[in-house]
DRENDO-1510 file (C-alpha; in Angstrom, 1 decimal, always signed):
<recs>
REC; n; res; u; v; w
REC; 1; UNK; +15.1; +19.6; +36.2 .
REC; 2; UNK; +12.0; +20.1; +38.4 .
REC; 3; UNK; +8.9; +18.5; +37.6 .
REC; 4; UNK; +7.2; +21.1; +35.9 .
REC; 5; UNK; +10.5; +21.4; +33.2 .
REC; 6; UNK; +9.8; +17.9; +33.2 .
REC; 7; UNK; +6.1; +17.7; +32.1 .
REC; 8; UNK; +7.3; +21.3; +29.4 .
REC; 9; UNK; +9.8; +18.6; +28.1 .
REC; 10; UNK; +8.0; +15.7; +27.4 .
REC; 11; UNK; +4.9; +18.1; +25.8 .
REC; 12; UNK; +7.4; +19.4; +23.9 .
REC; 13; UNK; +8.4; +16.0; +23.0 .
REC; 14; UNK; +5.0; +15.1; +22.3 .
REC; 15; UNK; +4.6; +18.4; +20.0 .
REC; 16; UNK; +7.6; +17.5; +17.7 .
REC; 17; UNK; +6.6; +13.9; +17.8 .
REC; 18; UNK; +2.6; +14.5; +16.6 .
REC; 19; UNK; +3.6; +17.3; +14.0 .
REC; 20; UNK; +6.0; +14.3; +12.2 .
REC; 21; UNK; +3.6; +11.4; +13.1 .
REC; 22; UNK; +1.6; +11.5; +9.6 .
REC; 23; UNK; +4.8; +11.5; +7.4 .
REC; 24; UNK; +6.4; +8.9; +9.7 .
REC; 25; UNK; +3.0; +6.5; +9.4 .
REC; 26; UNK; +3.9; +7.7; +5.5 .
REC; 27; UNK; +6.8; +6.2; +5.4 .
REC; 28; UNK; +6.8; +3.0; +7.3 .
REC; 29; UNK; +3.5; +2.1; +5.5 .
REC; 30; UNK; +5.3; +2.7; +1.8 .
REC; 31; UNK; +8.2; +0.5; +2.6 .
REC; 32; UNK; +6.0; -2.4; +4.4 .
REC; 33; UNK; +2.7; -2.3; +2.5 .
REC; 34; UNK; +1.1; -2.8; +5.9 .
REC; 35; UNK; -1.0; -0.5; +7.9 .
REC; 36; UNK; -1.2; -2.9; +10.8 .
REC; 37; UNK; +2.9; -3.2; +10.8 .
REC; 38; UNK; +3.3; +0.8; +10.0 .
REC; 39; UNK; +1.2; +1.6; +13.2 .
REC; 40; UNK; +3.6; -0.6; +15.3 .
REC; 41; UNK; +7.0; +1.1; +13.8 .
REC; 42; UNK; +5.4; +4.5; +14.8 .
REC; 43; UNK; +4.6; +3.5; +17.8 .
REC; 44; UNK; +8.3; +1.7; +18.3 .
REC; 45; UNK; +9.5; +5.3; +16.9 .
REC; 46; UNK; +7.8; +7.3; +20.2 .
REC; 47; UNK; +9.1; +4.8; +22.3 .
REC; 48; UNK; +12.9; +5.7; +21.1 .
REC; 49; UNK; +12.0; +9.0; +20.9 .
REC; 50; UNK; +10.9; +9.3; +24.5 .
REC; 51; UNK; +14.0; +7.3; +25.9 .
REC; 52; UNK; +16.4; +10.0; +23.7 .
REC; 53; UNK; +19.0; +12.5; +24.9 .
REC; 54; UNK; +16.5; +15.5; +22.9 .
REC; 55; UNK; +18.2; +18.2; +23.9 .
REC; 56; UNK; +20.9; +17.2; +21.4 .
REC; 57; UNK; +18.5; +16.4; +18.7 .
REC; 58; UNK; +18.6; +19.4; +16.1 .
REC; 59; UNK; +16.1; +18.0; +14.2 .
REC; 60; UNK; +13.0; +16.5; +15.7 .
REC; 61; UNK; +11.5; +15.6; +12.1 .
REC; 62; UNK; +14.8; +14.4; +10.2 .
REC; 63; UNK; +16.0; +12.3; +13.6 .
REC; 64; UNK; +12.6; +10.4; +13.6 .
REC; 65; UNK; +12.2; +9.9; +10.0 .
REC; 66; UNK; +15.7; +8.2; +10.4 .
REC; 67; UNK; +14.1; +6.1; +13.4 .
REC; 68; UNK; +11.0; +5.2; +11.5 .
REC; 69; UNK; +12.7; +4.6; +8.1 .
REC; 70; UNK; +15.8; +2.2; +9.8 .
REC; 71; UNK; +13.2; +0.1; +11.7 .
REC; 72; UNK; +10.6; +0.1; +8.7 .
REC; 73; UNK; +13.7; -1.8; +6.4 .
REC; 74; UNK; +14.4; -4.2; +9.3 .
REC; 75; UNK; +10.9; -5.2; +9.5 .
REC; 76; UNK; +10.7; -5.5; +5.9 .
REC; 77; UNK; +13.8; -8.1; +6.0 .
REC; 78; UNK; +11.5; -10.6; +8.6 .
REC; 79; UNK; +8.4; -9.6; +7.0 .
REC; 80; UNK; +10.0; -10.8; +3.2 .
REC; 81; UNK; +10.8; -14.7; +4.7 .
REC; 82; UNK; +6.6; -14.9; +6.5 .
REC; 83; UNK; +5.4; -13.7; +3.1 .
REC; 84; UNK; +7.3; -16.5; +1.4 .
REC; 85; UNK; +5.7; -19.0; +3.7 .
REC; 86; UNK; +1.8; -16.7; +2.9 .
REC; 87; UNK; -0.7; -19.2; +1.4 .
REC; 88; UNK; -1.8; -17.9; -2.4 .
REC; 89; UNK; -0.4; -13.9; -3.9 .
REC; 90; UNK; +0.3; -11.6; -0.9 .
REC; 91; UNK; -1.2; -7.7; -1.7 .
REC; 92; UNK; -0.6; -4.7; +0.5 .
REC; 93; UNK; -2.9; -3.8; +3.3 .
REC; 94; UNK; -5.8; -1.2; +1.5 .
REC; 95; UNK; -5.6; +1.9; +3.4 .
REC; 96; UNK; -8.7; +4.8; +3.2 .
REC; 97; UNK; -6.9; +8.0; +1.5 .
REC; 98; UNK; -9.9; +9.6; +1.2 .
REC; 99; UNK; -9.0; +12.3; +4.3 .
REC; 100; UNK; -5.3; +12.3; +3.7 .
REC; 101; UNK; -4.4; +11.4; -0.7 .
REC; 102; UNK; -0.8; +12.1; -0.3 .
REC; 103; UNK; -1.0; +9.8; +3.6 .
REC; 104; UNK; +1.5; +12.2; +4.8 .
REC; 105; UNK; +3.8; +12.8; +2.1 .
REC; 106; UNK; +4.8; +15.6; -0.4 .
REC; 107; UNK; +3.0; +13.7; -3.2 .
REC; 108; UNK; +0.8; +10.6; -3.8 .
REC; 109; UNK; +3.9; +8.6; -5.3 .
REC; 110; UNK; +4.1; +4.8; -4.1 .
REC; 111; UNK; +0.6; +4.6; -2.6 .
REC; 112; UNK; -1.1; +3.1; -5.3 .
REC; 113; UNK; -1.6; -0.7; -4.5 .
REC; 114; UNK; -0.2; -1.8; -7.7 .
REC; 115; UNK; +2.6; +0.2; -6.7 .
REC; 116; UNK; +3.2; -1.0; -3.5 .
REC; 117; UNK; +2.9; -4.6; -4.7 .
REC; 118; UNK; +5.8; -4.3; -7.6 .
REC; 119; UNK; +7.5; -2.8; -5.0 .
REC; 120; UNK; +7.6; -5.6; -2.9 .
REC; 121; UNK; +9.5; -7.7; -5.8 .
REC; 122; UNK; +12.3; -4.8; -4.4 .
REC; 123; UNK; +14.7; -5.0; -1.8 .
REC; 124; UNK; +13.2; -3.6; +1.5 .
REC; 125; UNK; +16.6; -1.1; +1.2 .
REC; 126; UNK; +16.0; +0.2; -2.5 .
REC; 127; UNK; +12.0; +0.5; -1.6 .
REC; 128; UNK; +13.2; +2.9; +1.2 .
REC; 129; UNK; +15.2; +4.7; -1.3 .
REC; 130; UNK; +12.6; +5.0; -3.8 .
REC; 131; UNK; +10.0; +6.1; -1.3 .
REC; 132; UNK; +11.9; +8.4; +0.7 .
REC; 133; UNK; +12.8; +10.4; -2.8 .
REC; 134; UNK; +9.7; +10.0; -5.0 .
REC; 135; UNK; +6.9; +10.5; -2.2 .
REC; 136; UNK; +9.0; +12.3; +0.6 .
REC; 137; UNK; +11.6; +14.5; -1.6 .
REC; 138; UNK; +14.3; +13.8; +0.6 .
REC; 139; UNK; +17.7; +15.3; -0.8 .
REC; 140; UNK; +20.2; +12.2; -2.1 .
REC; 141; UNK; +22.7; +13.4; +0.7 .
REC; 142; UNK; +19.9; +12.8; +3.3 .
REC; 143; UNK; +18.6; +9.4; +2.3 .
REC; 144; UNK; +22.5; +8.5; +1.9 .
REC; 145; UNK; +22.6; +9.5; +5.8 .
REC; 146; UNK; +19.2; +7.4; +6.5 .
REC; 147; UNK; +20.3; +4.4; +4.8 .
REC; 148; UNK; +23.8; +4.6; +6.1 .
REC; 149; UNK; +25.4; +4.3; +2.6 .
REC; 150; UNK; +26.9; +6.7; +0.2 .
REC; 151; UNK; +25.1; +9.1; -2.0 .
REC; 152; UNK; +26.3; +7.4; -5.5 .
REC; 153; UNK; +24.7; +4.2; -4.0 .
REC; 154; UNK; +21.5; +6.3; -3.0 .
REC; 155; UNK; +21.2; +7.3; -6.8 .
REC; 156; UNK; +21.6; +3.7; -8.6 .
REC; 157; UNK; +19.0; +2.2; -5.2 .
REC; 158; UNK; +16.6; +5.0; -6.6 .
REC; 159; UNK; +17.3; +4.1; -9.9 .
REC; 160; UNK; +16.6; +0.5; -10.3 .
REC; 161; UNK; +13.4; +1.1; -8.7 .
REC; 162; UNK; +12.5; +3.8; -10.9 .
REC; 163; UNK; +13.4; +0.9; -13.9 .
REC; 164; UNK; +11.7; -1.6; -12.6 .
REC; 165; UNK; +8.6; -0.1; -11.6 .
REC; 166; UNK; +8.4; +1.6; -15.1 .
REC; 167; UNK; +9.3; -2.1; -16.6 .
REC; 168; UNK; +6.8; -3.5; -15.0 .
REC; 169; UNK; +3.9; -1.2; -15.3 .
REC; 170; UNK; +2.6; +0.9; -18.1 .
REC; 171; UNK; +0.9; +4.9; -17.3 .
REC; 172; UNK; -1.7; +5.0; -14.9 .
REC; 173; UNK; -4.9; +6.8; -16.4 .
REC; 174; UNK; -7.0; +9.5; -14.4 .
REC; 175; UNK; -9.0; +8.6; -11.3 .
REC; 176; UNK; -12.5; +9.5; -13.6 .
REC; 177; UNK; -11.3; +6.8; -16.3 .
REC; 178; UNK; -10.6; +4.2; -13.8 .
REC; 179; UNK; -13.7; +4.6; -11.9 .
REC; 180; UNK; -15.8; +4.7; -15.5 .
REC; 181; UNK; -13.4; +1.3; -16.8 .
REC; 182; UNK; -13.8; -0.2; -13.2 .
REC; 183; UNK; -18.1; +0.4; -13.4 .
REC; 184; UNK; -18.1; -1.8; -16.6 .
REC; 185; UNK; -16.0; -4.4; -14.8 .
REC; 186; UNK; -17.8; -4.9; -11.8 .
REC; 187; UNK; -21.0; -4.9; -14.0 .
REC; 188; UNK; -19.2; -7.4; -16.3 .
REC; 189; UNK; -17.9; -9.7; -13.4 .
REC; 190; UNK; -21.3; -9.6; -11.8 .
REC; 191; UNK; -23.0; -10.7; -14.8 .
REC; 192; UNK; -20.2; -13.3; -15.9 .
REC; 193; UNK; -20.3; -11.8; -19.3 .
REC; 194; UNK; -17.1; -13.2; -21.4 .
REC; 195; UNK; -17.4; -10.9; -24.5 .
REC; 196; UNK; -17.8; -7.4; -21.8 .
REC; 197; UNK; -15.0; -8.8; -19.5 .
REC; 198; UNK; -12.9; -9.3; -22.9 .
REC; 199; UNK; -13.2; -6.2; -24.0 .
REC; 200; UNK; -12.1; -4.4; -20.9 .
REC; 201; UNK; -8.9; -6.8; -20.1 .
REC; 202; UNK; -5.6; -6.5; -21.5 .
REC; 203; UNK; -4.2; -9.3; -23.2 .
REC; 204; UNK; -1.7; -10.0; -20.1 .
REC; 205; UNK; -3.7; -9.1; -17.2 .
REC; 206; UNK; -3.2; -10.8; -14.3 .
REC; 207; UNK; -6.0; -11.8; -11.2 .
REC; 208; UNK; -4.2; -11.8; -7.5 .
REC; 209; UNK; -6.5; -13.1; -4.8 .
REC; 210; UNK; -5.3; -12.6; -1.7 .
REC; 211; UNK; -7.4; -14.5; +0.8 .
REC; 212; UNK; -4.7; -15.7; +3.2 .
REC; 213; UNK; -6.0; -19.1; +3.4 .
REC; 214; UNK; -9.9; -18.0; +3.2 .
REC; 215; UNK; -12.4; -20.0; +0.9 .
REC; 216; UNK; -12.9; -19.2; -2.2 .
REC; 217; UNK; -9.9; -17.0; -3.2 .
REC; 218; UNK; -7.4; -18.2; -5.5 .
REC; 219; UNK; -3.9; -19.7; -4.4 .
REC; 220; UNK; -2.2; -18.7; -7.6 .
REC; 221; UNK; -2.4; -15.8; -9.9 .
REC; 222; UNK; -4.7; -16.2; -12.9 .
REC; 223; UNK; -3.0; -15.0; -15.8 .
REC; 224; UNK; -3.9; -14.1; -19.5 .
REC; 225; UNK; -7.4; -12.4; -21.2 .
REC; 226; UNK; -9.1; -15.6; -21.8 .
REC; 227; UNK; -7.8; -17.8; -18.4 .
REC; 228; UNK; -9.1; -14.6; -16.6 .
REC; 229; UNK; -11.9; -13.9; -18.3 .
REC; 230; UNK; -13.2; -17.7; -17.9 .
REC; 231; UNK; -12.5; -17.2; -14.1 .
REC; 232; UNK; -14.3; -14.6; -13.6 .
REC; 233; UNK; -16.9; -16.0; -15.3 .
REC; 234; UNK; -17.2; -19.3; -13.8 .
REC; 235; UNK; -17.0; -17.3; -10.3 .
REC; 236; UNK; -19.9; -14.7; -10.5 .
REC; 237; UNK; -22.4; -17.3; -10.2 .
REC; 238; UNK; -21.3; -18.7; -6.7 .
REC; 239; UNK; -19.8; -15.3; -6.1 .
REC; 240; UNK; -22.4; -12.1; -6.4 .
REC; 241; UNK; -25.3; -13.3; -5.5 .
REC; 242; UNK; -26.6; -11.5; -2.4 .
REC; 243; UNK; -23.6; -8.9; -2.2 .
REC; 244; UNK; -23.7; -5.3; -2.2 .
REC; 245; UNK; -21.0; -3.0; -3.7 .
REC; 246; UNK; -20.1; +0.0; -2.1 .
REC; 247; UNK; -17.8; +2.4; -4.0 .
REC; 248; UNK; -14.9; +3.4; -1.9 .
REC; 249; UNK; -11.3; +5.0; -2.1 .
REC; 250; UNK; -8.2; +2.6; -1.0 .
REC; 251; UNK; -4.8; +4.1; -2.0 .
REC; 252; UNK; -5.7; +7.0; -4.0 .
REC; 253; UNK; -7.8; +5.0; -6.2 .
REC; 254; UNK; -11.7; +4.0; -6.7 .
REC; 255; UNK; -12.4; +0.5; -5.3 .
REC; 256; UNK; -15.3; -1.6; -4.6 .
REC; 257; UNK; -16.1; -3.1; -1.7 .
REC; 258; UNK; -18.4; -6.1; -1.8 .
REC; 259; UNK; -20.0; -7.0; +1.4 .
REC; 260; UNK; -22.2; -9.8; +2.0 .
REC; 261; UNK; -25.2; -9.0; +5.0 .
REC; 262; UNK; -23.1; -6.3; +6.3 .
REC; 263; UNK; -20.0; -8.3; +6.5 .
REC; 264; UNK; -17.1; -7.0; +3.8 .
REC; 265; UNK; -15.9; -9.7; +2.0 .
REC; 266; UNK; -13.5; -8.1; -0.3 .
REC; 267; UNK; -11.9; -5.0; -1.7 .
REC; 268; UNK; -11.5; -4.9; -5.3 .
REC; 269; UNK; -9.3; -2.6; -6.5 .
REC; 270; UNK; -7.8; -2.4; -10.9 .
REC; 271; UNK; -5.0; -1.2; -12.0 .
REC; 272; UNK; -5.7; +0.5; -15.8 .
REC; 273; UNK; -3.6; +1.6; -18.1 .
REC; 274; UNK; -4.8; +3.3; -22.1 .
REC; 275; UNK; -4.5; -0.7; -23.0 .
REC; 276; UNK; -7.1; -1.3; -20.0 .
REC; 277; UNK; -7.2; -3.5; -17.1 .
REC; 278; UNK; -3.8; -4.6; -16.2 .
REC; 279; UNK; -3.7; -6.2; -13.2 .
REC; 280; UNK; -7.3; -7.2; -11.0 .
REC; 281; UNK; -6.9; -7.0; -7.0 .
REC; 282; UNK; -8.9; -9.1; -4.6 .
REC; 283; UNK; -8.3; -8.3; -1.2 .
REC; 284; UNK; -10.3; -11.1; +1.1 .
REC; 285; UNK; -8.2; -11.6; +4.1 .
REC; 286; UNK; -10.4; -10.8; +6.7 .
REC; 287; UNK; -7.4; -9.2; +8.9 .
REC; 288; UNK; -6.4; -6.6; +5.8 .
REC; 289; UNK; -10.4; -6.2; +5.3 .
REC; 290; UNK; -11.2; -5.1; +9.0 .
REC; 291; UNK; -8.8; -2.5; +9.7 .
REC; 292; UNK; -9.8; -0.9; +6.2 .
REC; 293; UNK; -13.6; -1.1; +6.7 .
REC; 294; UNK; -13.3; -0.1; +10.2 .
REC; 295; UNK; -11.2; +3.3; +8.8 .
REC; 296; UNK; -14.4; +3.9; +6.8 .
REC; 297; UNK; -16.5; +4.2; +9.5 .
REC; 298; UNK; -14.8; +6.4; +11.6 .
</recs>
């Protein structure tokens, strides 16, 4: 091969690696709930795929979906035992899906932070499964080949995810009803009005801060109408004074973020059912804040 078959190669390589880049991002983010960690299995993935015998790759697309999907699930596995050892509730990384809603797949399915956080009670192996079918519509017989398992197994990993996710979590309601609920929240929480933050929580809700050790964010879920409620409450004094709320898009849903001086100090995010507000999201870990906010401004 002379040089210039050589440079034709690896643009061709580069091509075929670009065109699959989105859905490959896709996927890793789905099954790690990271942006940060996604970006380093793509990156990983090119590296493979520029050290590959391609002239015996058929498929460009399906062979680096594999790639991604395989090193995605063995990141999970390390990632599972540092999130035991994570001080206070551990929530995905907020990603900005206001350029791509679907981030690279054939449907918005498993975005959703709520989503991503349930599945994270999973196996890093069945959230593959679930992903790669419900977002990606990847045929059983291909996820079988992925996974490295049998297609029967495929159907009972994709399965029990379906079952717990729908065990778990009641029917989302449209993007305009969440953003109308979530305005009467915020306004509620700012406030620290019991009776309006009452009527807007469900019986069960539950409060995850995720501060990763910063001040002032919870170390343990606050669960139950009144013990969240009274939280909220108690916080908006020492808490909103001074910030500004921008209204933003993380994960296909509204959010707000609340910045203090210019500095974001968290993205709150709801997840509403008919019932209401079912779960509250506080992402204040600077290193999952910066990488969102800094998407925002691009």
């Amino acid at each position: 091969m002379d040089a210039g078959d050589g440079k034709n190669y690896l643009d061709q390589a580069t091509r075929e690696f670009l065109a699959a880049r989105p859905r490959l991002f896709g996927i890793a983010y789905r099954v790690l709930g990271s942006a940060v960690e996604a970006e380093d299995i793509v990156q990983e993935a090119w590296l493979r795929w520029q050290d590959t015998n391609r002239a015996e790759i058929h498929e460009p697309a399906a062979f680096l979906a594999t790639v991604t999907a395989r090193l995605a699930i063995n990141l999970a596995q390390s990632a599972r035992m540092r999130r035991e050892s994570y001080i206070g509730p551990w929530l995905p990384e907020p990603v900005d899906t206001s350029v791509d809603p679907q981030l690279g797949a054939e449907r918005a399915e498993a975005l959703d932070l709520a989503v991503l956080f349930l599945l994270e009670k999973l196996n890093p192996v069945e959230r593959a499964a679930y992903v790669l079918r419900e977002a990606f519509d990847y045929p059983y017989k291909q996820i079988a080949d992925i996974l490295e398992t049998s297609e029967a197994n495929t159907r009972q990993l994709v399965s029990r995810a379906r079952k717990h996710l729908s065990a778990e979590r009641k029917e989302p309601v449209s993007s305009t009803a969440h953003r109308r609920l979530m305005e009467v929240f915020v306004a509620a929480a700012q406030t620290g009005s019991l009776s309006e933050l009452e009527d807007v929580l469900t019986a069960d809700v539950v409060s995850y801060s995720d501060g990763g050790g910063v001040r002032g964010a919870s170390k343990i879920p606050v669960v139950g109408r009144p013990h969240v409620s009274k939280y909220l409450a108690a916080f908006a004094p020492r808490f909103w004074p001074r910030k500004e709320v921008r209204w933003v898009e993380a994960n296909g849903r509204p959010a707000a973020l609340v910045s203090a001086d210019g500095n974001a100090v968290a993205l709150l995010s709801v997840d509403v059912s008919a019932h209401g507000i079912e779960r509250v999201m506080w992402v204040m870990n600077p290193a999952k804040l910066a990488p969102y906010v800094a998407s925002l401004d691009n």
